[in-house]
VEXFIDREN-284115 format. One record per residue (C-alpha): residue number from 1; chain; x, y, z. Coordinates in nm, 2 decimals, padded with zeros to 4 digits. Layout:
! residues N
ATOM   pos   unit     east    north       up
ATOM   NUM      A        X        Y        Z
...
END
This chain:
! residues 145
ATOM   pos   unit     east    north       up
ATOM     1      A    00.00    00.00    00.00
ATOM     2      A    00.10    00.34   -00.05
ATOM     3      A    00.18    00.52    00.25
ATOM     4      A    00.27    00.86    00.16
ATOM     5      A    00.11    01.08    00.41
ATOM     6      A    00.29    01.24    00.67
ATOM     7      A    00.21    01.16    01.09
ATOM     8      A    00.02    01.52    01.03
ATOM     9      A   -00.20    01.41    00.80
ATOM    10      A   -00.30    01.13    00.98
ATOM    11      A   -00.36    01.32    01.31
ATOM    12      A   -00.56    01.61    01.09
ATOM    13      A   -00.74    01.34    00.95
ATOM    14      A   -00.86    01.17    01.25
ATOM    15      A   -00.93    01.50    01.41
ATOM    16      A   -01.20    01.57    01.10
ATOM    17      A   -01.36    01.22    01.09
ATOM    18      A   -01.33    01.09    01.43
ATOM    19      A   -01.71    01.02    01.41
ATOM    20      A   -01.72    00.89    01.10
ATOM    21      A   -01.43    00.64    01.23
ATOM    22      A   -01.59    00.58    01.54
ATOM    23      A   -01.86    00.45    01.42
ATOM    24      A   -01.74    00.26    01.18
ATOM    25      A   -01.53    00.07    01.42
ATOM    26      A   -01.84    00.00    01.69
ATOM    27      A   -02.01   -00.18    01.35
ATOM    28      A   -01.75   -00.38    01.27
ATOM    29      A   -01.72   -00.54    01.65
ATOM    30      A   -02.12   -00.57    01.63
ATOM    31      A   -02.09   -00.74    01.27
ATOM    32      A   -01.76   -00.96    01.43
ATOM    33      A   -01.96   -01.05    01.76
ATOM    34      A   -02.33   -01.15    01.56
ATOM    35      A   -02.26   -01.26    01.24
ATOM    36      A   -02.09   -01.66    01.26
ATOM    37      A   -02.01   -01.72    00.88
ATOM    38      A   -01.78   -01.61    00.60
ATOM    39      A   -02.04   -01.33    00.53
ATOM    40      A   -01.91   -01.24    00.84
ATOM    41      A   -01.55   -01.09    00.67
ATOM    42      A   -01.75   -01.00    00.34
ATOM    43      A   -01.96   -00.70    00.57
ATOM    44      A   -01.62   -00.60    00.77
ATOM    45      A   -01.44   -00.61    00.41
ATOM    46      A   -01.72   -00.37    00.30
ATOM    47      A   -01.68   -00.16    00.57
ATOM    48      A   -01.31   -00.14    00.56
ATOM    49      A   -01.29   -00.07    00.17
ATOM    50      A   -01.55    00.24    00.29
ATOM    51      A   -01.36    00.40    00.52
ATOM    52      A   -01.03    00.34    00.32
ATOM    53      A   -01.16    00.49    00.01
ATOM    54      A   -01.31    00.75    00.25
ATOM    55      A   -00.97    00.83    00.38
ATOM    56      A   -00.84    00.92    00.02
ATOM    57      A   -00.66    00.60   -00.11
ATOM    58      A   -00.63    00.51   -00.48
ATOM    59      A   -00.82    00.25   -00.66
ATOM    60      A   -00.48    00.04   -00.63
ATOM    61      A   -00.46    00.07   -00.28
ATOM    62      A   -00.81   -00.07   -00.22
ATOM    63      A   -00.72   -00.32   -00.48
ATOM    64      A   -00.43   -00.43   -00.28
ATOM    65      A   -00.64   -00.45    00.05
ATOM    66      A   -00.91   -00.66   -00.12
ATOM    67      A   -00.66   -00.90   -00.25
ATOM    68      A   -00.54   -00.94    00.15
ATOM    69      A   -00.93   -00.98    00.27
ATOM    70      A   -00.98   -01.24   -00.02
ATOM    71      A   -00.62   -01.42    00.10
ATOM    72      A   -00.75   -01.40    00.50
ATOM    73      A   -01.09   -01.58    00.37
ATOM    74      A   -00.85   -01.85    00.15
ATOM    75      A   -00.62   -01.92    00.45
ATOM    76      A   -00.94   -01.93    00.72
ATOM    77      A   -01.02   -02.26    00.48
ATOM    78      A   -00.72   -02.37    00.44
ATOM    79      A   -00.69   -02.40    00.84
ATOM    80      A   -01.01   -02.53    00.87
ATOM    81      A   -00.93   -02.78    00.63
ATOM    82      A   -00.63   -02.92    00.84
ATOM    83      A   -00.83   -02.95    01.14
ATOM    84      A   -01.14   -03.14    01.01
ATOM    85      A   -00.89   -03.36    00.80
ATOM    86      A   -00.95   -03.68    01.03
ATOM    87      A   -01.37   -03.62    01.04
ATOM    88      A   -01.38   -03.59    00.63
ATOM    89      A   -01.57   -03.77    00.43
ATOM    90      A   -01.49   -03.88    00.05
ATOM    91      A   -01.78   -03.95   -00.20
ATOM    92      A   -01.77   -04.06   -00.54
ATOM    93      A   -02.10   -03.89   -00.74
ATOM    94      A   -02.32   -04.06   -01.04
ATOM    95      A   -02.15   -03.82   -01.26
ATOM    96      A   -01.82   -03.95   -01.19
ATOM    97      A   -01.69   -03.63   -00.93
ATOM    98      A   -01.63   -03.67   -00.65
ATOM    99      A   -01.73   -03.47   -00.31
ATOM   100      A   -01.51   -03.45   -00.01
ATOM   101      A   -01.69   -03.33    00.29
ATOM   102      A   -01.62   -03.19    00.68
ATOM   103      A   -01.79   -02.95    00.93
ATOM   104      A   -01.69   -02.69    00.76
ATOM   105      A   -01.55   -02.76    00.39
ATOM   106      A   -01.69   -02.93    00.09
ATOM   107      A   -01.46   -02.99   -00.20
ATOM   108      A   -01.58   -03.10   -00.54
ATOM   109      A   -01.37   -03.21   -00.86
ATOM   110      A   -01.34   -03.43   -01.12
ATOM   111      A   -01.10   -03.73   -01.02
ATOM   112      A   -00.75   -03.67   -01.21
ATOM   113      A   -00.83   -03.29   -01.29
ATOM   114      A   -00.59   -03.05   -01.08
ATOM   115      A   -00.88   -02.78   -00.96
ATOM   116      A   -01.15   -02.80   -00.72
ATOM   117      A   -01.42   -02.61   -00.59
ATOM   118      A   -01.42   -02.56   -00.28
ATOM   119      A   -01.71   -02.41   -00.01
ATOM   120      A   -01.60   -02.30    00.33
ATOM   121      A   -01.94   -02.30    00.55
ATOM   122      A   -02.17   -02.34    00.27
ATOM   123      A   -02.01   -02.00    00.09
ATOM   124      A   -01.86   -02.07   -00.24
ATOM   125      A   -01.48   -01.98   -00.24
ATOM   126      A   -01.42   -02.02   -00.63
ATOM   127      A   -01.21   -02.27   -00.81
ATOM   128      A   -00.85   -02.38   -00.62
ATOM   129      A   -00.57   -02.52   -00.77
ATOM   130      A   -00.53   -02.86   -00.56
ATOM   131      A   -00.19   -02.77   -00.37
ATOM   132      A   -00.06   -03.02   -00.08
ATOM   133      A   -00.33   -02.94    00.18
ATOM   134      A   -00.59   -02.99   -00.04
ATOM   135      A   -00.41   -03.34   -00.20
ATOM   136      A   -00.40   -03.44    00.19
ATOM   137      A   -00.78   -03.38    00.26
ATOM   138      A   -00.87   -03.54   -00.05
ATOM   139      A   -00.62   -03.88    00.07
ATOM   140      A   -00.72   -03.83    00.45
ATOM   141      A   -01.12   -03.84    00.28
ATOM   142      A   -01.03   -04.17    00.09
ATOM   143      A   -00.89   -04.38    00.41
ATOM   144      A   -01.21   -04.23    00.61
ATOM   145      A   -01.43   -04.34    00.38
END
């Protein structure tokens, strides 16, 4: 990120929009303490991208923090993932996918291809490139099954 305002600009700033800030920052602990689910960081990823672009960053910048918020979300799974490894389930479908599925995630794919989709608490998360930790889910899934 770019970073090119001086510690006066940051304390004139928060002088002018100490409201605005404030409550900003009471939402986002209300959104964190009620909301249990991957919507959850979409709201405070909202509200964050308001108050940066607010604050007078450039498109690139925002860019930049969206790209962190979307990597947060990615690596929340990925955690998940390891921790539910010994509780997962492995499925093969009529359509010749297959499903692997925990608490939390559910990974579908086409045996031999080298993406999956993968959910995190019923939320989409796109198409993944199967890396290690997903390869080891998918094996772990196999001998539970």
């Amino acid at each position: 990120m770019n970073f090119n305002y001086d510690m006066d600009t940051w304390i004139q700033f928060f002088k002018d929009n100490w409201l605005v800030l404030l409550i900003a920052l009471i939402v986002l602990f209300l959104v964190i303490k009620i909301v249990k689910t991957v919507v959850k960081w979409a709201i405070v990823a909202v509200i964050v991208v308001g108050v940066v672009i607010y604050s007078g960053y450039t498109l690139e910048d925002v860019k930049d923090l969206g790209a962190k918020v979307a990597e947060s979300v990615k690596q929340e799974a990925v955690t998940a993932m390891a921790g539910e490894v010994k509780d997962a389930t492995y499925t093969t479908n009529s359509d010749g996918t297959f499903t692997v599925k925990s608490k939390n995630i559910e990974i579908t794919g086409n045996p031999g291809e080298n993406e999956v989709k993968v959910s995190f608490q019923g939320a989409s998360l796109g198409t993944w490139k199967i890396d290690e930790t997903i390869q080891a889910l998918i094996d772990q899934a196999k001998m539970n099954s």
